[in-house]
PASEBA-1860 file (N, C-alpha, C; in nm, 3 decimals):
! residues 271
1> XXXXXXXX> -4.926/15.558/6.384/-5.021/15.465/6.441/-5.149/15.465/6.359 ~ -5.210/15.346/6.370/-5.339/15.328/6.296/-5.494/15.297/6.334 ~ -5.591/15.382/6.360/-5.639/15.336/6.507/-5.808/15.351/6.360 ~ -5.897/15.215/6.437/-5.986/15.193/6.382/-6.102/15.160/6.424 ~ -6.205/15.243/6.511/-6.265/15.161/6.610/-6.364/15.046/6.539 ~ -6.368/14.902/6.673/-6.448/14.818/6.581/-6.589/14.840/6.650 ~ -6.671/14.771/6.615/-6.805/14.727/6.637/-6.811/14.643/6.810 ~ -6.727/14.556/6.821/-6.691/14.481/6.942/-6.703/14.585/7.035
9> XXXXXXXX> -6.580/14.662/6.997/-6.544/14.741/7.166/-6.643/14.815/7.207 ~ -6.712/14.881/7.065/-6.861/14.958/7.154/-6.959/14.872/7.220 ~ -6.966/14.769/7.135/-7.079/14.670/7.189/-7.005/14.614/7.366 ~ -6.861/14.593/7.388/-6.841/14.573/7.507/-6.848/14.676/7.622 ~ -6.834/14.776/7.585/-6.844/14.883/7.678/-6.998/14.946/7.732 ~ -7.066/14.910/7.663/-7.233/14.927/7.614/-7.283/14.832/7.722 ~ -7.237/14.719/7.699/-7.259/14.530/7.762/-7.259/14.546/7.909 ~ -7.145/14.600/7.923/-7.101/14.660/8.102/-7.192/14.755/8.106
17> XXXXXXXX> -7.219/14.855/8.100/-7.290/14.946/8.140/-7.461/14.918/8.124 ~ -7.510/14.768/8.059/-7.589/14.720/8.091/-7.616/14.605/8.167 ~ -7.486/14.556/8.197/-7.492/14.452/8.314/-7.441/14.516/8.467 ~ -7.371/14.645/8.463/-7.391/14.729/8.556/-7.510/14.806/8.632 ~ -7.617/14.838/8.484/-7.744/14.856/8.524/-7.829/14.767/8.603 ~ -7.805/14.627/8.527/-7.912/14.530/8.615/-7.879/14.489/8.734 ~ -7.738/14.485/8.749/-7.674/14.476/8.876/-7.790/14.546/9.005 ~ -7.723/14.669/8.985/-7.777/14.808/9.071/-7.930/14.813/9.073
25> XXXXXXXX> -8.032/14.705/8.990/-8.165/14.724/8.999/-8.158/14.590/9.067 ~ -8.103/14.479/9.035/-8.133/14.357/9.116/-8.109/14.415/9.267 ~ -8.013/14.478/9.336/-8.007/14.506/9.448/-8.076/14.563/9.523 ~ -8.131/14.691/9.477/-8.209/14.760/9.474/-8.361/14.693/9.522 ~ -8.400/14.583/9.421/-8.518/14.504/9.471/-8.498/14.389/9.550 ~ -8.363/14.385/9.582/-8.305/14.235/9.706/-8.262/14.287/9.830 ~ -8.257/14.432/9.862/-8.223/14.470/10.016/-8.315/14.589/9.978 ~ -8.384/14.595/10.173/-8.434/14.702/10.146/-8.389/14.819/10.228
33> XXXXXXXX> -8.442/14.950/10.162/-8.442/15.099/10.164/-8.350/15.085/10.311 ~ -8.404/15.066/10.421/-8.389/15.080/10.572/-8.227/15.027/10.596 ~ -8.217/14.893/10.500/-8.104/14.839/10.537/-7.973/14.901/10.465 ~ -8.067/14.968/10.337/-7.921/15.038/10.283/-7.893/15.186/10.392 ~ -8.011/15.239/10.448/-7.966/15.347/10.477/-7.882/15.366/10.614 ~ -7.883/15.190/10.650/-7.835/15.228/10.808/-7.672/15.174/10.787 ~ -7.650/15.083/10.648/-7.509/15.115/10.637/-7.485/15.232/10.573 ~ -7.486/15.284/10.515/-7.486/15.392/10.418/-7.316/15.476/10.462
41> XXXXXXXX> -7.357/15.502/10.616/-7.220/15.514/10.621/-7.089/15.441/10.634 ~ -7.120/15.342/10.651/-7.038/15.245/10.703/-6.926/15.179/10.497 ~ -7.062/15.244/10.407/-7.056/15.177/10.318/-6.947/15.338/10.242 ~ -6.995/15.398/10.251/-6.914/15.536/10.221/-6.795/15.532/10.255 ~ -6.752/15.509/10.392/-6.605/15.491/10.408/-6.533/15.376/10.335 ~ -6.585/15.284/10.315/-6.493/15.151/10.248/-6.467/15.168/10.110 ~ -6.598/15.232/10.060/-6.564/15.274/9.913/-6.498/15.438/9.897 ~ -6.450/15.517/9.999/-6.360/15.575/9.944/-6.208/15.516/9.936
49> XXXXXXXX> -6.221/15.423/10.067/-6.086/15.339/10.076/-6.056/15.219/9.931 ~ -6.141/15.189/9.895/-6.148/15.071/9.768/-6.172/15.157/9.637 ~ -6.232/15.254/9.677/-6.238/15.343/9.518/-6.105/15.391/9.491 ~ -6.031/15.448/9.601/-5.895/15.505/9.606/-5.808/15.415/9.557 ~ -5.771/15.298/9.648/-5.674/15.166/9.545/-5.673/15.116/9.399 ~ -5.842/15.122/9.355/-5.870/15.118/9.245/-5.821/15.214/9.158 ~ -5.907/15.338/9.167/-5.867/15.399/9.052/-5.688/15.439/9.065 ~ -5.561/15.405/9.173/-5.441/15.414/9.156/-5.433/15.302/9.071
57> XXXXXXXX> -5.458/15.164/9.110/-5.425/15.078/8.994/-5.446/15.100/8.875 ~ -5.539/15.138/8.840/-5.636/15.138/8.690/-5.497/15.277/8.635 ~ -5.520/15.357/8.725/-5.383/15.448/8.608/-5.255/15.426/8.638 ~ -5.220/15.335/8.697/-5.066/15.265/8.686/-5.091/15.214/8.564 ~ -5.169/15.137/8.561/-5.178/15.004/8.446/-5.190/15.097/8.316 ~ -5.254/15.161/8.315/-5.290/15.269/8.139/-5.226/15.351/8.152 ~ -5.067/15.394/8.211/-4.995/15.475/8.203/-4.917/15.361/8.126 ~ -4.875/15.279/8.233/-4.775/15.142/8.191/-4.804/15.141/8.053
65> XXXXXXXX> -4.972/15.093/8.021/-4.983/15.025/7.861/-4.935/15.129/7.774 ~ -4.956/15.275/7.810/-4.924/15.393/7.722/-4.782/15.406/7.686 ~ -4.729/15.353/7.758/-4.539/15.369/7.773/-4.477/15.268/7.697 ~ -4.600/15.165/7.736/-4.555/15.011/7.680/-4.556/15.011/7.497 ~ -4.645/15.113/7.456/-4.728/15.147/7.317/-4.607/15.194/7.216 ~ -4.554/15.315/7.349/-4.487/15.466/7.276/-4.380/15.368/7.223 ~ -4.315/15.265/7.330/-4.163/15.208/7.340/-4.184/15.136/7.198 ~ -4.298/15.075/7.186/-4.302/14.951/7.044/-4.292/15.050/6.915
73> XXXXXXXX> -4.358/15.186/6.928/-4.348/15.264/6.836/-4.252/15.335/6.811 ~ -4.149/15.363/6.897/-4.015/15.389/6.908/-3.919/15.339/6.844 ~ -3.958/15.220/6.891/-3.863/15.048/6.863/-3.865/15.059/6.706 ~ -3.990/15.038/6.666/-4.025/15.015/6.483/-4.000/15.087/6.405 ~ -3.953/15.274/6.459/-3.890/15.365/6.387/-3.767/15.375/6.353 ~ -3.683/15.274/6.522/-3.542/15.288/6.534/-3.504/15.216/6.443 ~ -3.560/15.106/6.448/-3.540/14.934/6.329/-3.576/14.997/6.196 ~ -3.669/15.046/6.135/-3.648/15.075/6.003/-3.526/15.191/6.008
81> XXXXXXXX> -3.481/15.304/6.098/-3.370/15.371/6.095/-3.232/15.300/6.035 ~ -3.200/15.226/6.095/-3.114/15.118/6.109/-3.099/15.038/5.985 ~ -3.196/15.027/5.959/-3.195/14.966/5.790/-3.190/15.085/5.677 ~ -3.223/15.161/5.661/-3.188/15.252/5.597/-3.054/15.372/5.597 ~ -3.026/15.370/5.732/-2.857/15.374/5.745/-2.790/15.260/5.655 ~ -2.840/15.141/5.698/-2.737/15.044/5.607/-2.752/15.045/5.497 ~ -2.838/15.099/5.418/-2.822/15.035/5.273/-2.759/15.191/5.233 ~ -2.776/15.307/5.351/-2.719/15.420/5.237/-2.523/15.390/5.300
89> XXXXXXXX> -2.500/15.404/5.412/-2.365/15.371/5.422/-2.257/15.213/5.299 ~ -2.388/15.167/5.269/-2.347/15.023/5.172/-2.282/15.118/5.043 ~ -2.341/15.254/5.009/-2.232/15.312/4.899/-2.065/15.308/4.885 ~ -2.038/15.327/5.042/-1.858/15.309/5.039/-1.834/15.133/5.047 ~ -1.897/15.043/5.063/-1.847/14.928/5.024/-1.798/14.893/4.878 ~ -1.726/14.815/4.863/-1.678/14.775/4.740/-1.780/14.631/4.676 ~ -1.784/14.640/4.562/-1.904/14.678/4.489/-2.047/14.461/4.515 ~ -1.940/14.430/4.513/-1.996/14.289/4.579/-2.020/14.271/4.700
97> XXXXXXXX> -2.025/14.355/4.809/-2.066/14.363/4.918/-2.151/14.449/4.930 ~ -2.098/14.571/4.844/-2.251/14.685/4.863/-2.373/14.576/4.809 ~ -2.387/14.505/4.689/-2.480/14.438/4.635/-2.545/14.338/4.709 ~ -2.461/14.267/4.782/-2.550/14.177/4.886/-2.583/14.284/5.012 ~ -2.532/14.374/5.093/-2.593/14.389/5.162/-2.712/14.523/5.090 ~ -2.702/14.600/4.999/-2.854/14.623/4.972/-2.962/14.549/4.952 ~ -2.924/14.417/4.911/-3.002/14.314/4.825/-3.107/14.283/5.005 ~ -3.018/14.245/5.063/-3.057/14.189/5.201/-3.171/14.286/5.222
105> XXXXXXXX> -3.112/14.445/5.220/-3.171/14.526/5.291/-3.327/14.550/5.186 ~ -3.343/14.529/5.086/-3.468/14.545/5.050/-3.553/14.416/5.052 ~ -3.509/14.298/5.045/-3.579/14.190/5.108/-3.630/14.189/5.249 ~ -3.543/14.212/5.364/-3.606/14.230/5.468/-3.715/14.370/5.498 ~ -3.713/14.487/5.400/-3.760/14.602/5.387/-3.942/14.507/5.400 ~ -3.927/14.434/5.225/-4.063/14.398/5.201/-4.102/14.291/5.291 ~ -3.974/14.206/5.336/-4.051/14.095/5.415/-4.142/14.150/5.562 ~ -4.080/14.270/5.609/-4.148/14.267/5.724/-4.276/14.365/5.702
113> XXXXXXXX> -4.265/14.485/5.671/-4.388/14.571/5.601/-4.473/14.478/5.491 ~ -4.475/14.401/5.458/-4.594/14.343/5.346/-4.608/14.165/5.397 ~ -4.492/14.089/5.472/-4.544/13.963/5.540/-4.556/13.952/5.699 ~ -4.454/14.032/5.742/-4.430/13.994/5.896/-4.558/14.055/5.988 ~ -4.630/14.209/5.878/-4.708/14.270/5.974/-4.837/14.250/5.963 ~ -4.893/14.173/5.884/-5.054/14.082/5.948/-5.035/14.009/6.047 ~ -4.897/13.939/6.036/-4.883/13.801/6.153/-4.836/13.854/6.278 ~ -4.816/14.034/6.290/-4.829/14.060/6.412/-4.941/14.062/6.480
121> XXXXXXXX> -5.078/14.031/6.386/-5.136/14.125/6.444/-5.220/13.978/6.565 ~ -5.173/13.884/6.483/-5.201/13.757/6.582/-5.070/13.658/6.642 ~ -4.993/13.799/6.708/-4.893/13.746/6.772/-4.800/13.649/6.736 ~ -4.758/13.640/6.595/-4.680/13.563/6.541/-4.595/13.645/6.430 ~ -4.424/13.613/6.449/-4.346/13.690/6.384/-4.280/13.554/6.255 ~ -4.226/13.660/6.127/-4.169/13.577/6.053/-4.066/13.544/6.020 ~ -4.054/13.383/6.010/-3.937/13.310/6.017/-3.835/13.355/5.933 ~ -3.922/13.406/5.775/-3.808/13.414/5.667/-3.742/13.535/5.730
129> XXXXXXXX> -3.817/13.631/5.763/-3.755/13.833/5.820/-3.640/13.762/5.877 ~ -3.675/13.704/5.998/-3.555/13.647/6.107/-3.413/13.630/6.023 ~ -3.438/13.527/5.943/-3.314/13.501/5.894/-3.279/13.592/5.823 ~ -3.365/13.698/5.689/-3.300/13.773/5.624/-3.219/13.842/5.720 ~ -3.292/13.887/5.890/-3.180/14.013/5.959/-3.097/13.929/5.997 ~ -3.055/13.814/6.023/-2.931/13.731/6.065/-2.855/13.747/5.965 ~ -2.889/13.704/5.814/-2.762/13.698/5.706/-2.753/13.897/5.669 ~ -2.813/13.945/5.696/-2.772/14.092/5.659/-2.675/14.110/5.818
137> XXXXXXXX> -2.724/14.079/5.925/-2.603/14.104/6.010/-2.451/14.037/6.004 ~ -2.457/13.923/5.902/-2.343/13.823/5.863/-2.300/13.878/5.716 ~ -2.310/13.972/5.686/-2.277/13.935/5.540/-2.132/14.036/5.516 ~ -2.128/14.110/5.591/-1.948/14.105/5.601/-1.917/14.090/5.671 ~ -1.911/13.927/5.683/-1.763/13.827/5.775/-1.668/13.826/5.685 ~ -1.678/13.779/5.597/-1.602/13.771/5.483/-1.486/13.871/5.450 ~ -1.532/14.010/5.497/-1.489/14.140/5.432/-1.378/14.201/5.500 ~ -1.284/14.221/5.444/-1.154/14.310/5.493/-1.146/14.417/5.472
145> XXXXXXXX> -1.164/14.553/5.556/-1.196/14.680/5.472/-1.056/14.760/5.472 ~ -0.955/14.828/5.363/-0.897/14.810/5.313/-0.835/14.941/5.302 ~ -0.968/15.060/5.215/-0.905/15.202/5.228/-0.972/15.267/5.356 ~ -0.905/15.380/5.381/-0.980/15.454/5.519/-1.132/15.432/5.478 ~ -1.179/15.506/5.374/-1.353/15.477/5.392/-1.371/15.355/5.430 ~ -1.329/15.299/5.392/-1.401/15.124/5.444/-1.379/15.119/5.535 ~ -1.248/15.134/5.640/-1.235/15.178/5.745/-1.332/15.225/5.871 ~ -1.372/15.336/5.792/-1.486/15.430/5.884/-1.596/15.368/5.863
153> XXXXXXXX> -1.671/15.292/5.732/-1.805/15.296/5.699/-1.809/15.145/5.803 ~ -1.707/15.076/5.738/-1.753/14.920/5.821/-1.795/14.876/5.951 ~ -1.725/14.965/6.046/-1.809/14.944/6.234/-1.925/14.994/6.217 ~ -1.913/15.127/6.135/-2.082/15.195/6.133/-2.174/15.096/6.083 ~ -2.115/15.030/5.955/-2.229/14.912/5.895/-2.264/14.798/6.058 ~ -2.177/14.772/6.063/-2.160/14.654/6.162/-2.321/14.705/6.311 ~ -2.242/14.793/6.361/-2.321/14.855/6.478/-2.491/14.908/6.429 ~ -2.481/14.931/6.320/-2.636/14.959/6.276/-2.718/14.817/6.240
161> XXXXXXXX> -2.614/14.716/6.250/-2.670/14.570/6.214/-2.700/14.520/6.326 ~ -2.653/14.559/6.419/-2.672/14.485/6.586/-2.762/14.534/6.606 ~ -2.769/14.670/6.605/-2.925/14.743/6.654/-3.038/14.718/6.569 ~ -3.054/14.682/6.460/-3.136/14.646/6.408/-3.148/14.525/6.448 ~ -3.102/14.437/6.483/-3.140/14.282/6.537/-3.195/14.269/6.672 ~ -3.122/14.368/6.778/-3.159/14.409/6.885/-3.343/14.494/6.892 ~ -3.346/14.599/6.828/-3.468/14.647/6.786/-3.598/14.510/6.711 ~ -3.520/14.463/6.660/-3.636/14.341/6.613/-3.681/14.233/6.759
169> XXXXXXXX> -3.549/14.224/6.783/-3.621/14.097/6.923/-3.746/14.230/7.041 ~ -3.695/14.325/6.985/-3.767/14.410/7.160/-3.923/14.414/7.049 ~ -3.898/14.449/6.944/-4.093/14.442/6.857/-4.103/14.259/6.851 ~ -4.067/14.137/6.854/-4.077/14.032/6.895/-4.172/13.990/7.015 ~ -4.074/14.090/7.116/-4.129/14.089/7.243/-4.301/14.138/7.304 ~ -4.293/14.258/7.213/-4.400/14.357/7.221/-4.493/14.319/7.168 ~ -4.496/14.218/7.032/-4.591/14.148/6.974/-4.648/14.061/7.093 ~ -4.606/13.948/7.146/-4.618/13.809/7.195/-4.670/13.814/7.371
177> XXXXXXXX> -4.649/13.995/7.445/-4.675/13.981/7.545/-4.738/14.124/7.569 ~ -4.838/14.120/7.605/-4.893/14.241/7.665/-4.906/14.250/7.841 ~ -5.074/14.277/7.866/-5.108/14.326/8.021/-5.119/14.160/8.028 ~ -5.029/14.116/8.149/-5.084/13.924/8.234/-5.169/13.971/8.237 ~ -5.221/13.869/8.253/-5.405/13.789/8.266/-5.413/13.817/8.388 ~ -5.340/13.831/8.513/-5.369/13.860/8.653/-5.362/13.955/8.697 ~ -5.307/14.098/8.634/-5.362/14.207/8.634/-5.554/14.207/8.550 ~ -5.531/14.173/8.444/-5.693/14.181/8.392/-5.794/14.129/8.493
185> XXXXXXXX> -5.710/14.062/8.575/-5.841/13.969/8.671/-5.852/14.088/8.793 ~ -5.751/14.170/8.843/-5.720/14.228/8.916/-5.850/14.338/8.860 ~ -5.815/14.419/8.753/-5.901/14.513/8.687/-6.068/14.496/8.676 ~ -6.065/14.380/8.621/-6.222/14.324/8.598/-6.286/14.333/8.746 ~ -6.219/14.252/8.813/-6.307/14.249/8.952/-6.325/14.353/9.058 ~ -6.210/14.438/9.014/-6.214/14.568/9.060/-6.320/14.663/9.045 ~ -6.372/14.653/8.895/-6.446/14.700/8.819/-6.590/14.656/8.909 ~ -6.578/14.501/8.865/-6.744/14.480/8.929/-6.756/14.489/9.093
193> XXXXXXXX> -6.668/14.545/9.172/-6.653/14.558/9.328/-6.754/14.708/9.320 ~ -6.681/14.811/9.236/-6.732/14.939/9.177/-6.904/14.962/9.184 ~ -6.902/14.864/9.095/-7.024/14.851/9.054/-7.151/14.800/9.166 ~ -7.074/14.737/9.275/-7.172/14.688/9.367/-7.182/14.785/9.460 ~ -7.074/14.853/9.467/-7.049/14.931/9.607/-7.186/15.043/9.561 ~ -7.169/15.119/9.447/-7.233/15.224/9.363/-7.423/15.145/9.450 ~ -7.438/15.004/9.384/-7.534/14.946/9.424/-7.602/14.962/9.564 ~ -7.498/14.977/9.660/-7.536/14.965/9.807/-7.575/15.144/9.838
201> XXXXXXXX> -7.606/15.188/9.790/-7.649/15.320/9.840/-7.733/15.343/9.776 ~ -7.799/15.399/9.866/-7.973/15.425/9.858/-8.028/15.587/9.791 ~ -8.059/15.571/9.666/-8.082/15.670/9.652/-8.234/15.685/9.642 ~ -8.311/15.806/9.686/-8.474/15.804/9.682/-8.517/15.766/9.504 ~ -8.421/15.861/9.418/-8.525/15.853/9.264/-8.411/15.746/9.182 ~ -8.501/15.638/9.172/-8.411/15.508/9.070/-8.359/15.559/8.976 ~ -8.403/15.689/8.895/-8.325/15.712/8.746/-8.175/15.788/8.788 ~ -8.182/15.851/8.947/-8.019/15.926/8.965/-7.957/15.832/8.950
209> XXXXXXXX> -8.004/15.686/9.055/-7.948/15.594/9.138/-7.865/15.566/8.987 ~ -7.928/15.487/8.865/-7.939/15.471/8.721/-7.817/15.548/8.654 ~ -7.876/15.643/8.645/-7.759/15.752/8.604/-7.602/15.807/8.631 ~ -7.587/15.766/8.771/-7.466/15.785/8.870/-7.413/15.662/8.787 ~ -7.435/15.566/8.815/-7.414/15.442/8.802/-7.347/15.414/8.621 ~ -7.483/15.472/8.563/-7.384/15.452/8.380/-7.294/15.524/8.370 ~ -7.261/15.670/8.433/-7.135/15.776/8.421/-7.036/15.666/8.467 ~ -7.059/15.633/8.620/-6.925/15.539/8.677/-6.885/15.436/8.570
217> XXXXXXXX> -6.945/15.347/8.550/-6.892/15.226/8.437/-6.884/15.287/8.329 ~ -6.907/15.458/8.286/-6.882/15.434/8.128/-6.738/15.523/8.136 ~ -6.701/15.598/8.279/-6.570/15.626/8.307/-6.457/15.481/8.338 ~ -6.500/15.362/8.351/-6.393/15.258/8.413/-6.406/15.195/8.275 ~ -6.488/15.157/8.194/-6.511/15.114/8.055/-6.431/15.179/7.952 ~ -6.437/15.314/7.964/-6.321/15.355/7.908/-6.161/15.335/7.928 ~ -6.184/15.329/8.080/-6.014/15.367/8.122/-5.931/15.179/8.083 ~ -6.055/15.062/8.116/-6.034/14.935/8.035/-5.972/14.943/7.901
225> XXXXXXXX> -6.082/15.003/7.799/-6.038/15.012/7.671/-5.894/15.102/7.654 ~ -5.885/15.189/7.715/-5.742/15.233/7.707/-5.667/15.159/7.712 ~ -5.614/15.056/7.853/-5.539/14.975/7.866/-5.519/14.867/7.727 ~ -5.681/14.800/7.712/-5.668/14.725/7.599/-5.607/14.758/7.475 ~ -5.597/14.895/7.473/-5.603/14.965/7.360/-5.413/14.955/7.292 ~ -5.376/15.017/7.395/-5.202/15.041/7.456/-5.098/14.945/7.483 ~ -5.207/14.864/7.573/-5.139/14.723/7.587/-5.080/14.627/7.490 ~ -5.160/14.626/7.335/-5.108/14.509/7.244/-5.051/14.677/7.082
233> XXXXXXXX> -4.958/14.689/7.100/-4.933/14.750/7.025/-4.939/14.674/6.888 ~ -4.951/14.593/6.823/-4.973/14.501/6.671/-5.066/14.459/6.653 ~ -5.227/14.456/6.766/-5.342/14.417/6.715/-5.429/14.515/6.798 ~ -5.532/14.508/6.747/-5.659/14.525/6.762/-5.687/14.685/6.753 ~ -5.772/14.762/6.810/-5.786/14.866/6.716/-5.742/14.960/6.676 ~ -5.614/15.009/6.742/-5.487/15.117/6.751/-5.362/15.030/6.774 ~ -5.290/15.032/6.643/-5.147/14.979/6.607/-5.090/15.041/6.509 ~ -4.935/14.988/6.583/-4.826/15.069/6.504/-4.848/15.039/6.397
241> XXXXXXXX> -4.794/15.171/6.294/-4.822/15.155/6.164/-4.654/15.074/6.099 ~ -4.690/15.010/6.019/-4.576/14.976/5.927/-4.514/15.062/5.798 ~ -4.550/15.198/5.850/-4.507/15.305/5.745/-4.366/15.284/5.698 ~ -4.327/15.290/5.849/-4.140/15.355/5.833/-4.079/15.254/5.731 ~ -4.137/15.106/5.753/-4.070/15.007/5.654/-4.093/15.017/5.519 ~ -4.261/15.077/5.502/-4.313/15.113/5.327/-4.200/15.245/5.300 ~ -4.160/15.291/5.374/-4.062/15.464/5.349/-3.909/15.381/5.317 ~ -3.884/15.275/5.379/-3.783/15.210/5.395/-3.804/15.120/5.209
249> XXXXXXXX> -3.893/15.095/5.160/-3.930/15.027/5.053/-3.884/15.197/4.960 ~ -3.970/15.239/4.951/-3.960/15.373/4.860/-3.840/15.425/4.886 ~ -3.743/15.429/4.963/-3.596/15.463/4.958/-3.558/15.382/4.877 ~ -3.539/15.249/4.900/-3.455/15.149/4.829/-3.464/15.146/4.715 ~ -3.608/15.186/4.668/-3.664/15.165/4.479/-3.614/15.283/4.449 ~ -3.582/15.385/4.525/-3.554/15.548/4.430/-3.734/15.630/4.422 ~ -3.786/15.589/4.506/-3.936/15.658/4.474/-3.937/15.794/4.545 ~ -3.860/15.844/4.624/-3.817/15.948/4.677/-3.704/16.060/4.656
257> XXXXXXXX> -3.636/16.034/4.536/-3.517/16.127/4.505/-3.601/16.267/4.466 ~ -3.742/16.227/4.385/-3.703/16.387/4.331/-3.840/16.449/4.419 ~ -3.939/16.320/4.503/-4.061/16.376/4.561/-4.027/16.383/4.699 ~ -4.181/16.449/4.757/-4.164/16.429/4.915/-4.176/16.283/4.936 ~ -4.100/16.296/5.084/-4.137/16.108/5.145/-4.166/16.095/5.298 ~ -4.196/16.262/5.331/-4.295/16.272/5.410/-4.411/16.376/5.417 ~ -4.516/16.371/5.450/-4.654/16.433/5.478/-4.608/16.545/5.493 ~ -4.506/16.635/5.568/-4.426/16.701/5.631/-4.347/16.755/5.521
265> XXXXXXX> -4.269/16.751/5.432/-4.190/16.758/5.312/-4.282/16.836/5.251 ~ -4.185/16.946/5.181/-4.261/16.968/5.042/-4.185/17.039/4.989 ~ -4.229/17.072/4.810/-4.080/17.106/4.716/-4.067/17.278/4.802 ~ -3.934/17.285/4.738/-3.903/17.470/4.780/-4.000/17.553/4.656 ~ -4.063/17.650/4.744/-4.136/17.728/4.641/-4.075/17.936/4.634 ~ -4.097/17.944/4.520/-4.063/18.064/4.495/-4.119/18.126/4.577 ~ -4.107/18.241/4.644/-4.151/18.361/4.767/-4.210/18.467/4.683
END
């Protein structure tokens, strides 16, 4: 994963916790002292009952987006897996079929790691990838496999071609749909309910009243940005990385026979 914080999200989280502030001072100077203190209790019980629903929603939803994150990152490891099974099982093909389907397999390698993954990052997938994984899942129709290896290698080719097509529509999916808009409406207003309730209680010194108040929104401001964060796995400031496909590139060229080709790897050393 690739996580980058921007300038935006501080400035939004900052934004709330200053339109949370003025909130809690406009109120403050629009009801007075007497009237907050004679609900006070009345106001205590509703907001443990509304604080309680809330904060269950808020960590359904940023568990969900967290699960929703892991699965896309899952997905994009299994799919470059899948392609790199195929082009190494393409050795027991006979020799005009191994050639188109490696050929396939390093075209779709670069098409999706170097074109498909900017245009995730604004929810749009690419047309050419699509078809390269359709004709790499088609490209032995043609083929009669003949000795036992071909035998054995060909369902394996076959079944690592489905899952790779299968794995592409579920990162398709993961691109194009995150958290509905009616949960966010659910969250937001939840948020500013928070913020009023915090408002209706009377505290004697304005800077606690102040202070209570920026901890609360800069705890729900966060637990937002989480969601936001989790929710769109291909944009914005923490996304899957397109490694496995650049590892999937450096297999295919031979850039890995004699080095490491992971972070993790390293040569055997004398003791």
């Amino acid at each position: 994963m690739v996580y980058t914080l921007s300038f935006s999200s501080v400035a939004i989280i900052v934004g709330g916790i200053v339109v949370a502030l003025a909130t809690v001072a406009l109120m403050r100077w629009l009801l007075p002292t007497r009237v907050l203190l004679g609900a006070q209790s009345v106001t205590g019980n509703v907001l443990s009952i509304v604080g309680t629903l809330y904060a269950v929603l808020l960590g359904l939803i940023v568990v969900d987006a967290m699960v929703h994150f892991e699965r896309a990152m899952e997905g994009v490891q299994q799919e470059s897996n899948c392609l790199a099974d195929i082009f190494l099982l393409a050795d027991r093909l006979p020799e005009l079929q191994r050639s188109r389907v490696r050929d396939l397999c390093r075209v779709y390698a670069d098409q999706v790691a170097r074109g498909e993954w900017p245009r995730m990052a604004e929810g749009r997938m690419s047309v050419e990838a699509r078809r390269t994984a359709l004709a790499l899942a088609k490209a032995l129709d043609d083929f009669e496999p003949v000795t036992e290896a071909q035998k054995t290698v060909f369902p394996l080719v076959l079944e690592q071609a489905r899952q790779l097509w299968d794995e592409r529509r579920d990162r398709a999916n993961a691109t194009q749909y995150g958290i509905p808009a009616v949960e966010w409406f659910a969250l937001l207003v939840g948020a500013a309910v928070m913020v009023i309730f915090v408002g209706l209680f009377s505290v004697e010194h304005a800077g606690l009243q102040y202070l209570l108040t920026t901890l609360a929104t800069l705890v729900i401001g966060l637990n937002l940005y989480l969601v936001w964060l989790f929710a769109y796995p291909f944009a914005g400031d923490l996304t899957v990385s397109n490694r496995p496909f650049l590892l999937d590139v450096g297999i295919f060229e031979g850039l890995f026979e004699e080095g490491p080709a992971h972070d993790g790897e390293a040569a055997d050393r004398p003791r």
